[in-house]
C-alpha positions in Angstrom: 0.0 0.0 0.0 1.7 3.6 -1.0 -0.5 6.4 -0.2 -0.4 9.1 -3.2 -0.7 12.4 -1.8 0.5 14.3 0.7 -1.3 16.9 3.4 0.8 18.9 6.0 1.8 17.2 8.8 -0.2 18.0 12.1 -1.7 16.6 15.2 -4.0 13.6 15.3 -6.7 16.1 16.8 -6.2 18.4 14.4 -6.5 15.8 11.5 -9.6 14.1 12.3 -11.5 17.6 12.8 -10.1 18.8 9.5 -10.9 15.7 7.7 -14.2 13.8 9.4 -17.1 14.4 11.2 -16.1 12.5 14.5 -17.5 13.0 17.9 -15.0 14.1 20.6 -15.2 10.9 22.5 -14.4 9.7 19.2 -11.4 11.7 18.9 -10.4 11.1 22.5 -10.6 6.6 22.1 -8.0 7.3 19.1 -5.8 9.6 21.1 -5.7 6.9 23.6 -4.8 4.3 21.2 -2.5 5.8 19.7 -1.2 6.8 23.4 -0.6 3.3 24.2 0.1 1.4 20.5 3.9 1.8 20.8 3.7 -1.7 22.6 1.3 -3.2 19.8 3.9 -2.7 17.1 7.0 -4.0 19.2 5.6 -7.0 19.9 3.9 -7.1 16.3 6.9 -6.5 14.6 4.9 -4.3 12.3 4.6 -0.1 11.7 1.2 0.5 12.2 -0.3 3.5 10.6 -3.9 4.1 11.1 -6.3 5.5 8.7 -9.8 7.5 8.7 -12.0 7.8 6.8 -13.3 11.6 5.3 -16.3 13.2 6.0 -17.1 12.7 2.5 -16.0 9.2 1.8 -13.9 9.9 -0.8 -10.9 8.4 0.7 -9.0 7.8 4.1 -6.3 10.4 5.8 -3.7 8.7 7.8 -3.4 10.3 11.2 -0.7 8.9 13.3 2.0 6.4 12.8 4.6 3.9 14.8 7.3 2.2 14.1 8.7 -0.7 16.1 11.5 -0.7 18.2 12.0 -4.4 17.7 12.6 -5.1 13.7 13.2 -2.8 11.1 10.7 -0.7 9.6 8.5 -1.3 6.9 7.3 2.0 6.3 10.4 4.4 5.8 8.3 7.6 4.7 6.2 9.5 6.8 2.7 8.9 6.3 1.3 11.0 8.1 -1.1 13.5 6.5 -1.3 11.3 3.5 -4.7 11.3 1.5 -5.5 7.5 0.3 -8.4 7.6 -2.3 -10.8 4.6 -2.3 -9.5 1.4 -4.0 -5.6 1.6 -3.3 -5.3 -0.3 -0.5 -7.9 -3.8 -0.4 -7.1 -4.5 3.2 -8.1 -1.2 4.5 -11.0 -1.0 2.3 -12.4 -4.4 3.1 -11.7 -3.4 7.0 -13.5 -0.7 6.8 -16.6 -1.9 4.6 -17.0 -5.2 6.8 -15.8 -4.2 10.2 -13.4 -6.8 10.7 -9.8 -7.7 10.7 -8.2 -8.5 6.9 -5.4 -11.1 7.1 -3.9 -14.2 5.9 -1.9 -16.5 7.7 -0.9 -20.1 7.2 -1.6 -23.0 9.4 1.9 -24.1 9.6 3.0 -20.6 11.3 -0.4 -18.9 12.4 1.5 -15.9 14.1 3.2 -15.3 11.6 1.1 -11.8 9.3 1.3 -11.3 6.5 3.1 -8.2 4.5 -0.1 -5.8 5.2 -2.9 -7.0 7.2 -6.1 -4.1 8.1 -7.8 -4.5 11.8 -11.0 -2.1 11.9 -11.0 0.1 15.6 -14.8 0.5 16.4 -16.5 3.0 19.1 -20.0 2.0 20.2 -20.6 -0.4 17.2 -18.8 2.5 14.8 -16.0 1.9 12.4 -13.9 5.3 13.6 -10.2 4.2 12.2 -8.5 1.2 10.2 -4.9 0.3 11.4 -2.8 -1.1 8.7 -0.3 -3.1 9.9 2.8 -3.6 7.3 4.7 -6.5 8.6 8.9 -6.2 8.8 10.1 -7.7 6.0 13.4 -8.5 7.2 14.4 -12.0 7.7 13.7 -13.5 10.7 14.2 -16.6 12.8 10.6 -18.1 14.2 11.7 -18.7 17.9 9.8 -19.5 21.1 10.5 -15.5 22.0 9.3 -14.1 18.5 6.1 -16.8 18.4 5.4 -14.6 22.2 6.0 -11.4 20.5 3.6 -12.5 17.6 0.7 -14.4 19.1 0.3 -11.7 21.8 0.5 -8.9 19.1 -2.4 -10.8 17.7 -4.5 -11.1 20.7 -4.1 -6.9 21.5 -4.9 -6.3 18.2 -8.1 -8.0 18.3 -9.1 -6.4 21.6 -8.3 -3.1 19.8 -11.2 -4.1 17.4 -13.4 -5.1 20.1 -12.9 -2.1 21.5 -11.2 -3.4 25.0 -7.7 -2.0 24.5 -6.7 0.4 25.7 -8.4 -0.2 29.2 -8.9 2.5 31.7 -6.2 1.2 34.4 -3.5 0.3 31.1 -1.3 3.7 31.9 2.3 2.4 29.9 3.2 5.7 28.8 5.3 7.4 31.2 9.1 7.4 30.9 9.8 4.8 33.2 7.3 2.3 31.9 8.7 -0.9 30.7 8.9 -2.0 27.0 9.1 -4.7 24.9 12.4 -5.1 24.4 12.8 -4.7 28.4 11.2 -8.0 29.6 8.1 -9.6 29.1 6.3 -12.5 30.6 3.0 -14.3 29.1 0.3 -15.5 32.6 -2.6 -17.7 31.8 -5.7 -17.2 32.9 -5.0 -18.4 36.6 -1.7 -16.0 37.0 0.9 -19.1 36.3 3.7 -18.1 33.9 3.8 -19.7 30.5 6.4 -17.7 29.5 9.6 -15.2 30.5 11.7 -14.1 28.1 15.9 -14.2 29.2 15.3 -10.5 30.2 12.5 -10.5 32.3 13.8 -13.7 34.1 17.0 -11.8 34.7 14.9 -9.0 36.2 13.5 -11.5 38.9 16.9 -13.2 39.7 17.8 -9.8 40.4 15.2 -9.2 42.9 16.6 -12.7 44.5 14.3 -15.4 42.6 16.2 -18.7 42.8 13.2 -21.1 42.0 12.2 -21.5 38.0 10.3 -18.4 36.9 8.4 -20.6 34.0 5.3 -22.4 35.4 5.1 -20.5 39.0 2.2 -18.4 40.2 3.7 -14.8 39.3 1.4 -13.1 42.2 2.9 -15.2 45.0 6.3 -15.1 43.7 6.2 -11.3 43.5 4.4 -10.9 47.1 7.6 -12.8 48.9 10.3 -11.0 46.4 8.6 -6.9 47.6 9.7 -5.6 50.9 8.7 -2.4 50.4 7.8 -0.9 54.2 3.7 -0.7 55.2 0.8 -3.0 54.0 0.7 -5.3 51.1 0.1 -3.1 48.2 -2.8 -5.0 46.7 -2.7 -2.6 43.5 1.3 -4.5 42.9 -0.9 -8.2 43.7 -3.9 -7.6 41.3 -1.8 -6.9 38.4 0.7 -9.4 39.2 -1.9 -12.1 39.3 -3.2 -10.1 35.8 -6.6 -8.9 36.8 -5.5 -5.2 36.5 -3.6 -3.3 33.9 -1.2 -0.5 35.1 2.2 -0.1 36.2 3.7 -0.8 39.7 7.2 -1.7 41.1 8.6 -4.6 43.0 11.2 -3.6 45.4 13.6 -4.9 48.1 17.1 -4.4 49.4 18.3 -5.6 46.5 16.8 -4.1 43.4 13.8 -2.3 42.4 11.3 -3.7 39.1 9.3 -1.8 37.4 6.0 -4.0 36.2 3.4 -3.1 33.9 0.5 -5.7 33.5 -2.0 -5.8 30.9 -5.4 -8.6 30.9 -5.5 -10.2 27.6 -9.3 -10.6 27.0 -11.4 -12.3 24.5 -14.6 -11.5 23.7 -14.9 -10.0 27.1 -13.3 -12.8 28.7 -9.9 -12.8 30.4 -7.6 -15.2 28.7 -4.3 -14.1 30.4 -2.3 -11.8 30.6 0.8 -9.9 29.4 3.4 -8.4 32.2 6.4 -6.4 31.3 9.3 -5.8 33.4 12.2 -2.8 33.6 15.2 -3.3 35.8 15.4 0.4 37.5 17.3 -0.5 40.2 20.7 1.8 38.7 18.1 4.5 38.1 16.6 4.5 41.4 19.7 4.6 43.6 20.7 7.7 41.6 17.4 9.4 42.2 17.9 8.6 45.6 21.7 9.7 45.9 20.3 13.1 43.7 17.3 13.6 46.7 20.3 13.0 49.4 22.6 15.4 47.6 19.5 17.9 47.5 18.4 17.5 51.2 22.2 18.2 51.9 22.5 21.7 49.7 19.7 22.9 51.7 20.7 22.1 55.1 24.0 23.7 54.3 21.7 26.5 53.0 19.7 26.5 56.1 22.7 26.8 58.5 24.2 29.4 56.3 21.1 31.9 56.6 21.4 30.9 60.7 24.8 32.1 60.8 24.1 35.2 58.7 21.2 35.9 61.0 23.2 35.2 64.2 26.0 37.8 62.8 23.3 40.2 62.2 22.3 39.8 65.6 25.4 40.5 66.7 26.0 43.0 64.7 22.1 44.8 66.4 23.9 44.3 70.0 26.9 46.1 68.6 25.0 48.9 67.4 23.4 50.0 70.5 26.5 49.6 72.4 28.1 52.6 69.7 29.1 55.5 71.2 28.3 57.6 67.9 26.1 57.9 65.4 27.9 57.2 62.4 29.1 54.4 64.4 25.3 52.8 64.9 24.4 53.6 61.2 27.5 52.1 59.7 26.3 48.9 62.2 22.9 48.8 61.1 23.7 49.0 57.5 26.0 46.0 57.6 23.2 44.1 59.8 20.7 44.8 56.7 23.3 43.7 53.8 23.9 40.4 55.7 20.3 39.8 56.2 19.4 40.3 52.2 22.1 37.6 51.9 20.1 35.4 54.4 16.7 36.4 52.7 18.4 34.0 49.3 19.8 30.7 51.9 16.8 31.1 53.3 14.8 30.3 49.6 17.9 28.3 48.8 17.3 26.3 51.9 13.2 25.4 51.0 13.9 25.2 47.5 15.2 21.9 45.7 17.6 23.0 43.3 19.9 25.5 43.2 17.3 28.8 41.8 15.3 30.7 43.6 12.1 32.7 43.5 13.4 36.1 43.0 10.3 37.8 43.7 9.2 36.4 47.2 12.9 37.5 47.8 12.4 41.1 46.3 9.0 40.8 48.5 11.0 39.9 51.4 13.2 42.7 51.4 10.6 45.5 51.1 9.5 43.8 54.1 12.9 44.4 55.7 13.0 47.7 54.7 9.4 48.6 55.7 10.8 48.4 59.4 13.7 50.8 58.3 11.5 53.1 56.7 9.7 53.7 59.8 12.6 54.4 61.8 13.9 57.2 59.4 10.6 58.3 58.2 8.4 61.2 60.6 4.6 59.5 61.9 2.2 59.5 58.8 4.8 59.8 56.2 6.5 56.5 55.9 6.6 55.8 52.2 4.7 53.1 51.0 6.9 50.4 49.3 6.0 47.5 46.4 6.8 45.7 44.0 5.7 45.8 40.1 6.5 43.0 37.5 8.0 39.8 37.7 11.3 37.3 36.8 10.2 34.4 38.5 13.1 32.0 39.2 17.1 32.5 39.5 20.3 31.3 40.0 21.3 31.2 43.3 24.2 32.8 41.9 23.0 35.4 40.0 20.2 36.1 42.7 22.8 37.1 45.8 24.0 40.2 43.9 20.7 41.4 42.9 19.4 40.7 45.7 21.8 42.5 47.5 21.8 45.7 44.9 18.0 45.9 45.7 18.7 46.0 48.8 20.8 48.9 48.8 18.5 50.9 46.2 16.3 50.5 48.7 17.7 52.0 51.3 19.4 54.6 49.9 15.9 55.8 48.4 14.1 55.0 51.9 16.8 57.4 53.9 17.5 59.8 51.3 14.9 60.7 49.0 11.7 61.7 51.5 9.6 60.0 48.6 6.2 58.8 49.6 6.6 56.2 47.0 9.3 53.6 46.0 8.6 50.7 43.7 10.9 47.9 42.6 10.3 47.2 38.7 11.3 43.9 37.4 10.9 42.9 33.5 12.7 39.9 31.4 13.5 41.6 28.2 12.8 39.5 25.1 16.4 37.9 24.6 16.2 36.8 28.5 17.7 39.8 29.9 16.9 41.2 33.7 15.5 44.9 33.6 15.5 46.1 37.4 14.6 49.8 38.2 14.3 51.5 41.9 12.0 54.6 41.3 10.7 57.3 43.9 9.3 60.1 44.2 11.2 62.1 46.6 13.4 65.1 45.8 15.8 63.8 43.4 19.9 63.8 43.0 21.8 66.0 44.7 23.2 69.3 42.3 26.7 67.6 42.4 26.2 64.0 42.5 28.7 61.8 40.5 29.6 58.1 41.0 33.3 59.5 42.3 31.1 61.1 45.3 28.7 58.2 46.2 28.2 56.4 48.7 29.3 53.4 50.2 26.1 51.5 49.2 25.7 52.9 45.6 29.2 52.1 45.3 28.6 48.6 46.2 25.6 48.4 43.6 27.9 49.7 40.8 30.6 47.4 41.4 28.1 44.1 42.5 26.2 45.0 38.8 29.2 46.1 36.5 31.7 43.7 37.7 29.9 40.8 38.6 26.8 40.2 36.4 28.7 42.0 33.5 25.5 44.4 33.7 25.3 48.4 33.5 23.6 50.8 36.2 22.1 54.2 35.1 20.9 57.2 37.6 17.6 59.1 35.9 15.8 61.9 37.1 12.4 63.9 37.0 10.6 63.6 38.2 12.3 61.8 41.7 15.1 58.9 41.1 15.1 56.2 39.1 18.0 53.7 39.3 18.1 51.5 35.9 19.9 48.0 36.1 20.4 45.8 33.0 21.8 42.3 33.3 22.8 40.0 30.5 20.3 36.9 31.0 
């Protein structure tokens, strides 16, 4: 079957409303399929591409496509997007006019399909889709394994067209799901194993399985392999003993196996079922170490902000013990620069990685200098403080200078500029730079101000913002003071 024109290429959503006239929860059984069909064509050997048919009946669109991960493909081109007219394919036609699966097998290998083979996918006695399934035509050798692969390719695809896969509990499609190619193990009807292929029983030797996999009751095997601490999980026994599809884990000192169980059911009978198994036990103890390394970074973040705190502290005590002014207000400023460093341990310390949410930091800080403001500020005219904008997360390292040159904005606007409103701007530029600007209200720059003459703290912003972020500060008036800081993103 070759498909003869071509459409663009878009989302199976987007194809079915462009071409047909399906329902949602017609559009919604497909998107599930085609969610869970990766493990279909593995053990089928096959690409599958499934077809709809148009509004108009003129023809069939194709509207997604897999190929396996287990033989080579069959179907090099994309097909998706394709228009197919009427007449160019028999087995999708006949699937579609009859409502039942088009293949031809011989009785000496049954499992074995043929090239291209047409199974019909119906939704409340509907024919919706057609899945053609083009068979690899690479040589291969008919073992034990590949007769597994086959026959059980065979009984999913027929509870595709009955409409029972995939079931509501199936759920293979996260990351860590097993595949095909991972392990897999074939359960009768009463949970025994009738087959493991080399992979899967490695996975249970690994858990500490000395007794023969083949022929055992899975359920009661896996039940006295888990030692996972609490209860029995009976969600890890039902799909063990394969009356429950989904995915679950088997774990104990030694390892950790990821199983994903699917009931094999014929005409809405259970006939077995199909279990794969994944081997995460290497992946597990490094998401583990990672969680250890984590918890660590933010205890040592969490002790730093303590010892910051306890030298601000100390640094309060020393204050009122001054015997000048200048010698209290040089105190207290060095108190509040050590606490905006503790304000970013302090994130670091409930955050798991190593950013931070700027703003509940730049929020922070306003608090801090809220309290300041009413100590240099005269009753009923403390300026009123906020924040406009946003840049969500940070560096750690890239949020200690900022949030220290904020810090000092701040202040120098809240005991110099008798304004009755300061505001912290934040805006991300469009190429990921940080726009911050400190604007008040008050009386402006001095006559004679110059960067030569400034203070210790603006001083401290122009070297933190020039020298370490690479950035570049600017001092605009009228009316009041604005202090413009651009970073690099």
């Amino acid at each position: 079957m070759s498909p003869v024109s071509s459409r663009p290429v878009g989302t199976l959503a987007g194809i079915v409303a462009e071409h047909t006239d399906m329902s949602a929860g017609e559009r919604d059984h497909l998107s599930r399929l085609v969610e869970e069909w990766s493990i279909v064509a593995d053990l089928a050997l096959s690409d599958l591409v499934m077809w709809v048919p148009t509004w108009n009946e003129g023809g069939l669109v194709a509207v997604a496509q897999v190929r396996p991960s287990t033989a080579p493909t069959a179907v090099p081109d994309d097909a998706i997007g394709r228009f197919m007219p009427r007449g160019r394919s028999r087995q999708v036609d006949q699937a579609l006019a009859y409502g039942r699966p088009i293949v031809a097998r011989t009785h000496e290998q049954p499992w074995m399909p043929a090239p291209v083979e047409a199974y019909p996918v119906r939704r409340e006695g509907r024919v919706i889709a057609v899945i053609a399934r083009h068979a690899s035509a690479a040589p291969r050798v008919a073992g034990r394994l590949e007769e597994i692969y086959l026959s059980s390719a065979d009984d999913l695809l027929a509870m595709i067209v009955q409409g029972d896969f995939p079931g509501e509990a199936d759920g293979g499609d996260s990351v860590e799901a097993p595949r095909v190619g991972d392990g897999v193990m074939r359960l009768t009807e009463s949970g025994v194993v009738a087959y493991a292929s080399p992979n899967a029983i490695n996975a249970m030797r690994r858990l500490g399985l000395a007794r023969e996999v083949i022929g055992a009751t899975l359920s009661e095997i896996v039940l006295r392999l888990s030692h996972r601490p609490g209860p029995v999980d009976a969600t890890l026994s039902a799909v063990a003993r394969g009356r429950l599809g989904g995915v679950t884990d088997i774990e104990n000192n030694s390892a950790v196996v990821i199983l994903r169980g699917i009931p094999l059911l014929r005409t809405g009978q259970r006939i077995g079922a199909l279990l794969f198994t994944r081997d995460v036990t290497d992946l597990r103890r490094r998401e583990r170490a990672l969680v250890s390394k984590d918890a660590t970074i933010r205890e040592i973040h969490h002790r730093v902000k303590n010892n910051l705190q306890t030298v601000a502290a100390m640094l309060r005590l020393q204050a009122r013990r001054a015997s000048t002014e200048e010698a209290r207000e040089a105190l207290a400023e060095a108190e509040l620069r050590i606490a905006a460093i503790a304000v970013v341990h302090e994130s670091l310390s409930a955050e798991t990685g190593e950013a931070v949410d700027f703003d509940e930091i730049v929020d922070r800080i306003l608090a801090l200098m809220r309290d300041l403001a009413s100590a240099y500020a005269t009753p009923g005219s403390v300026p009123v403080l906020a924040r406009e904008g946003s840049w969500g997360s940070l560096p750690a390292d890239l949020a200690t200078p900022l949030a220290m040159a904020v810090s000092e904005l701040l202040h120098n606007a809240v005991e110099h500029a008798s304004a009755t409103q300061v505001t912290v701007r934040l805006r991300r530029a469009d190429d990921g730079g940080l726009h911050l600007a400190v604007h008040d209200n008050g009386v402006g720059l001095p006559d004679d101000f110059s960067l030569d003459n400034a203070g210790l703290g603006l001083s401290i912003v122009t070297s933190l913002v020039t020298g370490d972020l690479l950035g570049h500060c600017e001092f605009l008036e009228g009316p009041g003071t604005t202090v413009a800081v651009t970073v690099p993103g």
